[in-house]
FIVEXTI-501750 format. One line per 2 residues: their letters; for each residue x, y, z negated of C-alpha. Coordinates in pm, 1 decimal, padded with zeros to 6 digits, always signed. Example, Ala and Ser with C-alpha at 12.3 -4.5 7.8 and 13.67 -1.06 7.14 Angstrom:
# residues 2
as	+01230.0:-00450.0:-00780.0; +01367.0:-00106.0:-00714.0
***
This chain:
# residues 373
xx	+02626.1:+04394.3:-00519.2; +02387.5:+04219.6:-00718.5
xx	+02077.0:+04332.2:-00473.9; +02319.3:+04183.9:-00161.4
xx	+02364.3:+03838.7:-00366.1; +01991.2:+03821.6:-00400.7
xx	+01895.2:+03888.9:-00059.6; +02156.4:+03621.7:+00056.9
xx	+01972.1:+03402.3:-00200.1; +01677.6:+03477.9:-00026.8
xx	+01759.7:+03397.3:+00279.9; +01930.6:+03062.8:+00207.1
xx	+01604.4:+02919.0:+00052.3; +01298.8:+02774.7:+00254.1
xx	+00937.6:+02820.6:+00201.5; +00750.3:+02515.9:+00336.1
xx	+00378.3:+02447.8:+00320.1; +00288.3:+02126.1:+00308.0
xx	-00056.7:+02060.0:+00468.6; -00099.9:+01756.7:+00204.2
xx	-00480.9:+01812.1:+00393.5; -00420.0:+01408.2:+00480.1
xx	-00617.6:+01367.7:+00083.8; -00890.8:+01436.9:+00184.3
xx	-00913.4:+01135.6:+00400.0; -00918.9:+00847.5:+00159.7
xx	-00893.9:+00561.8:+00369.4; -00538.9:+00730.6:+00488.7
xx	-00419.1:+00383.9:+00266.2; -00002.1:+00420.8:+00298.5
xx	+00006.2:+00746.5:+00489.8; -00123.1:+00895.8:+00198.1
xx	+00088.9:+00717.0:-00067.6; +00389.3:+00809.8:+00149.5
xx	+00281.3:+01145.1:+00189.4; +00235.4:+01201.1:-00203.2
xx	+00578.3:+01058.8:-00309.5; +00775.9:+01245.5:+00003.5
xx	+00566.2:+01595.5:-00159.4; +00651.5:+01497.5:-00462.0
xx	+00988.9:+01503.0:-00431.7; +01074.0:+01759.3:-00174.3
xx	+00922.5:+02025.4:-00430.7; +01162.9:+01896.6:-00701.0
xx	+01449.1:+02024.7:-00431.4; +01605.2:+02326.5:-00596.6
xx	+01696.3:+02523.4:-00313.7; +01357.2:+02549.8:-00143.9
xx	+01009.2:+02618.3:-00209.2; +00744.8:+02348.8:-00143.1
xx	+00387.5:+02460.7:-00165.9; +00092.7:+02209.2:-00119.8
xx	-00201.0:+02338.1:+00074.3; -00415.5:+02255.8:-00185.3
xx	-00247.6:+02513.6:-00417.4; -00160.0:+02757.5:-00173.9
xx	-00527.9:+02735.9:-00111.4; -00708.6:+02591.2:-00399.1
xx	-01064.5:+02745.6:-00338.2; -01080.5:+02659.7:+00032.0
xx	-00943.2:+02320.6:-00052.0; -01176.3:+02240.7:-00309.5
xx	-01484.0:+02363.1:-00067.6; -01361.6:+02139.0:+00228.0
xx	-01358.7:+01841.6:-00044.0; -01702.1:+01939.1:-00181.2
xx	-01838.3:+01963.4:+00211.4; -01651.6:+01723.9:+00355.0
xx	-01455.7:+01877.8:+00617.0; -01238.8:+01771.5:+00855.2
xx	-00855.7:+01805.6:+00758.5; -00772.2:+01832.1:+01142.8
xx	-01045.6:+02191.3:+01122.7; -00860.5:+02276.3:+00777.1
xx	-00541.6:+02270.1:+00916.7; -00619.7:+02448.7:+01240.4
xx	-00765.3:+02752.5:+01006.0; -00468.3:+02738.8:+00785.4
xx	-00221.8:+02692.4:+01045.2; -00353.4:+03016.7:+01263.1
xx	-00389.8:+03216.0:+00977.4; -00025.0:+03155.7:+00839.6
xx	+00120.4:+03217.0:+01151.8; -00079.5:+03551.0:+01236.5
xx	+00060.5:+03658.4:+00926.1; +00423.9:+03548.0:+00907.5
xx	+00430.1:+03696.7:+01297.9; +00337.3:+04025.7:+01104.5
xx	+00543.7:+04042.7:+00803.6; +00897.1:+03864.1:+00948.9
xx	+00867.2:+03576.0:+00699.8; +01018.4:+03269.4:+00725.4
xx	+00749.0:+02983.8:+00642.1; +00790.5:+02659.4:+00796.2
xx	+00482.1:+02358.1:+00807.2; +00480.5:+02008.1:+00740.9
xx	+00240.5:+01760.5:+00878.3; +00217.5:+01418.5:+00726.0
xx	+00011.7:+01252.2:+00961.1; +00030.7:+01332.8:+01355.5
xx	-00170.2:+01605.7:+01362.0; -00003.6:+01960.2:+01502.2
xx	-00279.5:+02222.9:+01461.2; -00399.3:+02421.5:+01814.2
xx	-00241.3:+02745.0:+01820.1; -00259.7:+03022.6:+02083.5
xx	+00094.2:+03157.8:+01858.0; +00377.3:+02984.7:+01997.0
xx	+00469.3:+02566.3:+02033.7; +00533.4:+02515.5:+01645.7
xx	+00856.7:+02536.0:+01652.0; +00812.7:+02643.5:+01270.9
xx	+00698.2:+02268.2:+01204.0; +00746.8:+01940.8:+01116.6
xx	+00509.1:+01650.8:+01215.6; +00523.6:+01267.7:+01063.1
xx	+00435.4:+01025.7:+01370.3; +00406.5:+00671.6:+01169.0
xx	+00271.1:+00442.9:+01422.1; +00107.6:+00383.9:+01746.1
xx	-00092.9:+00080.5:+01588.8; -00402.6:+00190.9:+01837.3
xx	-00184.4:+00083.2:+02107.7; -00138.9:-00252.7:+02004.2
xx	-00493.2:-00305.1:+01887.6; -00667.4:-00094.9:+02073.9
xx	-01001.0:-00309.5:+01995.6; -00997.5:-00166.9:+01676.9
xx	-01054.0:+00229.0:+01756.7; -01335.3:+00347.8:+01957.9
xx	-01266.3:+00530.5:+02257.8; -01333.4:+00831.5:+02088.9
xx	-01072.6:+00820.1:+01863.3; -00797.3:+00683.0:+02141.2
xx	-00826.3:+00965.0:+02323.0; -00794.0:+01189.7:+01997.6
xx	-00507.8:+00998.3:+01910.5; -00366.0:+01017.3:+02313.9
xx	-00434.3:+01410.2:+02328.2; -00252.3:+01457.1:+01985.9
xx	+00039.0:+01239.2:+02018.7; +00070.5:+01421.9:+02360.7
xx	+00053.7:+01753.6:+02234.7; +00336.8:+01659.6:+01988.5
xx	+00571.5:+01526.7:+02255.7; +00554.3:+01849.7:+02475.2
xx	+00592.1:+02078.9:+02148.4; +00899.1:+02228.2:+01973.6
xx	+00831.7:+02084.2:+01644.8; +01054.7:+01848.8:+01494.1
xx	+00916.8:+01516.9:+01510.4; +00977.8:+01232.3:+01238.5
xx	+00936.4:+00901.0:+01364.2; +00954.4:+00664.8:+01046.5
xx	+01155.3:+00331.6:+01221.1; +01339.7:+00349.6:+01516.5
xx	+01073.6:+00103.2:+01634.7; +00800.1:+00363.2:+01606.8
xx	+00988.4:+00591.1:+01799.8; +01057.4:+00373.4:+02100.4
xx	+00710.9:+00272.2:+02072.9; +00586.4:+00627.0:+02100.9
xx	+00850.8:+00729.5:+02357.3; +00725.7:+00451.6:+02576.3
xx	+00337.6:+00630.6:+02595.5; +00453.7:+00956.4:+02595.1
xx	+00817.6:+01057.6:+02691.3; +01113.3:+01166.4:+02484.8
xx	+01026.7:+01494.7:+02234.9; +01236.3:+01789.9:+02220.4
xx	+01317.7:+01816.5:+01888.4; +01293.4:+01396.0:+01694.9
xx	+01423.4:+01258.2:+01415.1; +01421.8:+00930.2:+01222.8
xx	+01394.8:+00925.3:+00885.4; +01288.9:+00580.5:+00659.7
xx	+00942.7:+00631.2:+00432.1; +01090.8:+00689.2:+00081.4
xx	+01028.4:+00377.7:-00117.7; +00946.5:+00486.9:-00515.6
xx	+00997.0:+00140.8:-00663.6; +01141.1:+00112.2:-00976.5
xx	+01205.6:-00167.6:-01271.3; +00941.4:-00212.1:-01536.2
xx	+00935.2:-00359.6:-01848.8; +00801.9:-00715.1:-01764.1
xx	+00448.9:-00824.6:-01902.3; +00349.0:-01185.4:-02112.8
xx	+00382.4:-01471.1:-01870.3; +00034.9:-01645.5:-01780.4
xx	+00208.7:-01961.5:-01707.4; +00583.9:-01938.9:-01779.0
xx	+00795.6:-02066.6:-01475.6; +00496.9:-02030.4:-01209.3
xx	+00634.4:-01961.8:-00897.1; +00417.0:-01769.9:-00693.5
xx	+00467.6:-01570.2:-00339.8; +00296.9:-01171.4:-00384.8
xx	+00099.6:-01003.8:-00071.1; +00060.0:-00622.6:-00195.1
xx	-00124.3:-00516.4:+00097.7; -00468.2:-00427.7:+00171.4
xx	-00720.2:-00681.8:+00412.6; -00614.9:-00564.2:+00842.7
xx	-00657.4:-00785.7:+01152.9; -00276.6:-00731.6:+01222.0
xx	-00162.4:-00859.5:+00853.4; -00170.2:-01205.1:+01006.1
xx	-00344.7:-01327.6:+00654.3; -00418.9:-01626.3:+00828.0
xx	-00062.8:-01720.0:+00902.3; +00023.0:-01597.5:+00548.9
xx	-00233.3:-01875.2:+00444.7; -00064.1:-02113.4:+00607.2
xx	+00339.4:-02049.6:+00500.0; +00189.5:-02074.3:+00181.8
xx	+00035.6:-02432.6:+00210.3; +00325.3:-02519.0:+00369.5
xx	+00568.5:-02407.7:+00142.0; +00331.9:-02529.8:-00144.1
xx	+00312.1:-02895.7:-00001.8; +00690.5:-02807.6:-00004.2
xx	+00733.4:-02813.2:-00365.6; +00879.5:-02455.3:-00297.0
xx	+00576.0:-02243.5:-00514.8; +00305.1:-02268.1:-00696.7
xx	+00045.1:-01962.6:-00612.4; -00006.9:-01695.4:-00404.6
xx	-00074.8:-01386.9:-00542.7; -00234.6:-01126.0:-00303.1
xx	-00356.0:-00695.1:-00394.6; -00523.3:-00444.4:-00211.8
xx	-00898.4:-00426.2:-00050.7; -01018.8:-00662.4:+00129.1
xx	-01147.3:-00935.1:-00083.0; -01418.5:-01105.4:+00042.7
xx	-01262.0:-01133.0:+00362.4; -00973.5:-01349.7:+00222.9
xx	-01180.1:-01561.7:+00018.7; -01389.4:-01636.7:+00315.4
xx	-01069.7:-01813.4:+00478.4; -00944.7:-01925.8:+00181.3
xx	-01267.2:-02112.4:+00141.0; -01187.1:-02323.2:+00476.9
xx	-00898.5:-02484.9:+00309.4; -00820.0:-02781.7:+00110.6
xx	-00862.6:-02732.3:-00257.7; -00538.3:-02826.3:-00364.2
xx	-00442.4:-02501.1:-00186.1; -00751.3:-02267.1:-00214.4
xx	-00772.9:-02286.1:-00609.6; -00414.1:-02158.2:-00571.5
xx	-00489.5:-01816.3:-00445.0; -00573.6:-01547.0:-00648.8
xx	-00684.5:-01228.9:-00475.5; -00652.2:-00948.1:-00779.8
xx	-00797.2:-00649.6:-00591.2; -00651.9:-00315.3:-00690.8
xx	-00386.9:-00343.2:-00940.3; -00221.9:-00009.9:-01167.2
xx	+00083.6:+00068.6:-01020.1; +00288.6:-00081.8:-01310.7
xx	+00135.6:-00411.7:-01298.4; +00207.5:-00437.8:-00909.0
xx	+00593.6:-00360.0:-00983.3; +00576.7:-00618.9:-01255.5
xx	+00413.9:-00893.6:-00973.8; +00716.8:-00775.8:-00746.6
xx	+00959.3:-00817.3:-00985.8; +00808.8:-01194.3:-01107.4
xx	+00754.0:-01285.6:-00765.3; +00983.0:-01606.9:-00568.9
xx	+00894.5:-01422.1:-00233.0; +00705.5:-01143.0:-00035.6
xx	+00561.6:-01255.9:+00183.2; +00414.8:-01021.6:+00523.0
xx	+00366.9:-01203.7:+00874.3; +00209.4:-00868.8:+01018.1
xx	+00185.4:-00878.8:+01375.8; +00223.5:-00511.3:+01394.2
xx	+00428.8:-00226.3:+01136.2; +00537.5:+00079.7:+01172.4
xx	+00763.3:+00038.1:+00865.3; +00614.7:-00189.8:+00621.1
xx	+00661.7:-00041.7:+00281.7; +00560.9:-00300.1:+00027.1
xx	+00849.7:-00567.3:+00167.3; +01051.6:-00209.7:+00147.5
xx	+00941.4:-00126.0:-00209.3; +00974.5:-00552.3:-00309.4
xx	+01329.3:-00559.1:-00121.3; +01415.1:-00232.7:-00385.7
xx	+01352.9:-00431.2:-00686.6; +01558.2:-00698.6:-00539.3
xx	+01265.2:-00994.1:-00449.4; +01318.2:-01186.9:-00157.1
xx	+01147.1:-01146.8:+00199.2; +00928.1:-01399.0:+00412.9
xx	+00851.4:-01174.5:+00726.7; +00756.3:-01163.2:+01064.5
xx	+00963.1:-01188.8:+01343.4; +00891.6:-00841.8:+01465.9
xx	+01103.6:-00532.1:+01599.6; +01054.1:-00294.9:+01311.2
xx	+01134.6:-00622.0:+01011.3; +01470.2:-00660.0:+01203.5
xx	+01545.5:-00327.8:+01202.4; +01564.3:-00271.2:+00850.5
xx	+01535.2:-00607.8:+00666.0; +01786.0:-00796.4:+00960.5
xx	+02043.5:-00911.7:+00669.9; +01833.5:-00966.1:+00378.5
xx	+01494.9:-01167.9:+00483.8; +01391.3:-01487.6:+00616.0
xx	+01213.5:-01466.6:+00968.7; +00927.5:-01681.5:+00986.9
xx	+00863.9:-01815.1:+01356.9; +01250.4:-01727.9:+01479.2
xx	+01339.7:-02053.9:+01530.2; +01241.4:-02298.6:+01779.1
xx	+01125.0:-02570.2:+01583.8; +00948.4:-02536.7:+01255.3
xx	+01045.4:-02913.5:+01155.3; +01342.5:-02752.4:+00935.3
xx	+01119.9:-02484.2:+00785.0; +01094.5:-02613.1:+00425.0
xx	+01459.9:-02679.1:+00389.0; +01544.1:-02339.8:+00574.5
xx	+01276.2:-02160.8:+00291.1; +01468.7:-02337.0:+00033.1
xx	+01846.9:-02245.8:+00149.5; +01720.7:-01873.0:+00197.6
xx	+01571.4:-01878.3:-00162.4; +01835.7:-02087.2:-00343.4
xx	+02110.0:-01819.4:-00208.6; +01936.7:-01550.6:-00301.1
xx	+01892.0:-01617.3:-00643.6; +02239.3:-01662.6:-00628.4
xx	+02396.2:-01394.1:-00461.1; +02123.5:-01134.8:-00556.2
xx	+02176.7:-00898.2:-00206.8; +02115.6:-00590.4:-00254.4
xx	+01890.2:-00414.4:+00049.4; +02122.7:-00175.3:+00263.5
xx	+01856.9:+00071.1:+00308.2; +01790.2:+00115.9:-00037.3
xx	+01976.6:+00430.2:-00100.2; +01850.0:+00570.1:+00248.0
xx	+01521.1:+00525.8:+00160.1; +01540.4:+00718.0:-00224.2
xx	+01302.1:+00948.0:-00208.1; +01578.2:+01196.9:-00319.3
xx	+01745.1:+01155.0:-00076.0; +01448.3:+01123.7:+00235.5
xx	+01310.4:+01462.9:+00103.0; +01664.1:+01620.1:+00111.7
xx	+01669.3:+01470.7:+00502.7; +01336.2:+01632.1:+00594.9
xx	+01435.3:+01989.5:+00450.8; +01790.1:+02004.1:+00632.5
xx	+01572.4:+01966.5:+00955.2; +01505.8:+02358.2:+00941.2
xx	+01841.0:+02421.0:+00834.5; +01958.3:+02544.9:+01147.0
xx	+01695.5:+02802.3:+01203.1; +01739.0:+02945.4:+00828.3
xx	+02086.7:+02995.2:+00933.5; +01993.9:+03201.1:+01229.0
xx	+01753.3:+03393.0:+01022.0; +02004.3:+03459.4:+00780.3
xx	+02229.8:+03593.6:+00988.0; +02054.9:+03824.9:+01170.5
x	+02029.9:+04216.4:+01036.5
***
């Protein structure tokens, strides 16, 4: 009796390898932070088993770090060799891909996987990819379309986006980045009762930083805050256009580089506004992590900030006319601080409960395994 419970134990739990092979790629930016926090939290599930490549595999991991080799070439390897293997023994391992990539395979159309598309930003820009990488990025995102993994598109607006290039996939899904933002004990105030607006984002074409410049001067000339406070990389290209404007404005902006993950919460939390006039998102996870802690949004007027920010920010460039703008920025603020909204997709976007979304994808097949003698 005991031996039966077991086995039906057995069979009701998951073993998932997670090709977290996207570290060794360091300029993967937010792909890699999402990656870390949705690994992070899918191995604290207690009714599966969550292995990281890297500790499956530590040796071979460590040697493709030392040598620098590709993750796609990694993955292909481990993929193959897993799959050989689990075809031979009957086990039931299932793969997760956190960035695009479905490994080539001569052993079947990965139906055993799951494969994170976050955004088609080569489309939109394509100036910024060689053609080299395009087509990498075309053959891939192809490949995944005509599989039978399940796909995870991150934003509805991803998905459409990718659906438009390549077709409808057999097997998608939607399923919000988890956000990991949480309160912190606030810091010593500089200047007590500055207002300031916070950019936590790193120096791209499609960040708009220019427009963000601007809001800022105007809501500054406003009377509506005092600084702008902006993280990531990127410096020197900031202060370049900050250096084109008047210095009533440019001694205002104060570009702190990389910040400890504590401190940035703490900026978030002090902050009168986010502020993010991207052009282009897949998802946008700093206005979701400042939205978390509560902080107002100043965003773009773009597909994927409507889609999950449509009741709680202010849409720059919505309106016809920007002659009302202050007064509109002050209305939006004022009621804030007074109502205090709370984001809707908060709760979806736990990163509880977005790990416990990605491991009932397989659900269905561990059923069919466990039923059969």
């Amino acid at each position: 009796m005991k031996q039966e419970e077991q086995e039906r134990e057995d069979a009701a739990m998951a073993t998932y390898l997670y090709y977290d092979t996207v570290r060794l790629n360091k300029a993967a930016g937010g792909v890699l932070n999402v990656s870390e926090v949705l690994l992070r939290h899918m191995r604290l599930a207690p009714d599966d088993r969550v292995v990281p490549v890297s500790e499956r595999h530590p040796r071979l991991f460590a040697l493709a770090q030392r040598l620098k080799i590709s993750r796609f070439v990694l993955d292909t390897l481990l993929y193959n060799f897993h799959r050989l293997r689990t075809l031979l023994t009957g086990e039931l391992l299932f793969s997760v891909f956190p960035n695009y990539y479905l490994p080539l395979t001569l052993l079947g159309r990965h139906r055993d996987s799951v494969v994170i598309v976050h955004d088609l930003q080569y489309k939109a820009y394509p100036q910024y990819f060689g053609r080299g990488k395009r087509l990498f990025l075309d053959w891939n995102l192809w490949r995944a379309a005509h599989s039978a993994a399940d796909v995870v598109f991150i934003s509805r607006s991803s998905q459409r986006d990718f659906e438009r290039h390549f077709g409808r996939c057999a097997h998608s899904s939607v399923i919000f980045n988890p956000v990991d933002a949480h309160r912190v004990a606030p810091a010593a105030v500089a200047v007590p009762g500055e207002r300031y607006l916070i950019a936590a984002y790193h120096y791209y074409p499609h960040k708009n930083f220019a427009g963000i410049l601007a809001l800022f001067a105007r809501m500054k000339t406003a009377g509506l805050v005092d600084c702008l406070d902006i993280t990531g990389n990127g410096a020197a290209e900031v202060q370049r256009m900050v250096s084109q404007m008047p210095s009533e404005v440019r001694d205002c902006v104060r570009h702190r580089g990389l910040v400890p993950r504590d401190e940035l919460l703490r900026l978030y939390q002090g902050a009168t506004a986010f502020i993010s006039l991207s052009t282009f998102e897949g998802f946008n996870l700093s206005a979701a992590e400042a939205a978390t802690l509560g902080v107002p949004l100043l965003l773009s007027d773009i597909p994927v900030h409507r889609e999950l920010f449509a009741d709680y920010a202010f849409f720059v460039g919505s309106e016809a006319s920007d002659d009302d703008e202050p007064a509109r920025l002050a209305q939006y603020l004022t009621h804030h601080g007074h109502a205090r909204p709370a984001w809707v997709h908060a709760g979806t976007c736990a990163p509880a409960n977005v790990a416990r979304r990605y491991l009932m994808l397989k659900r269905g097949t561990l059923s069919l395994a466990g039923a059969l003698p």
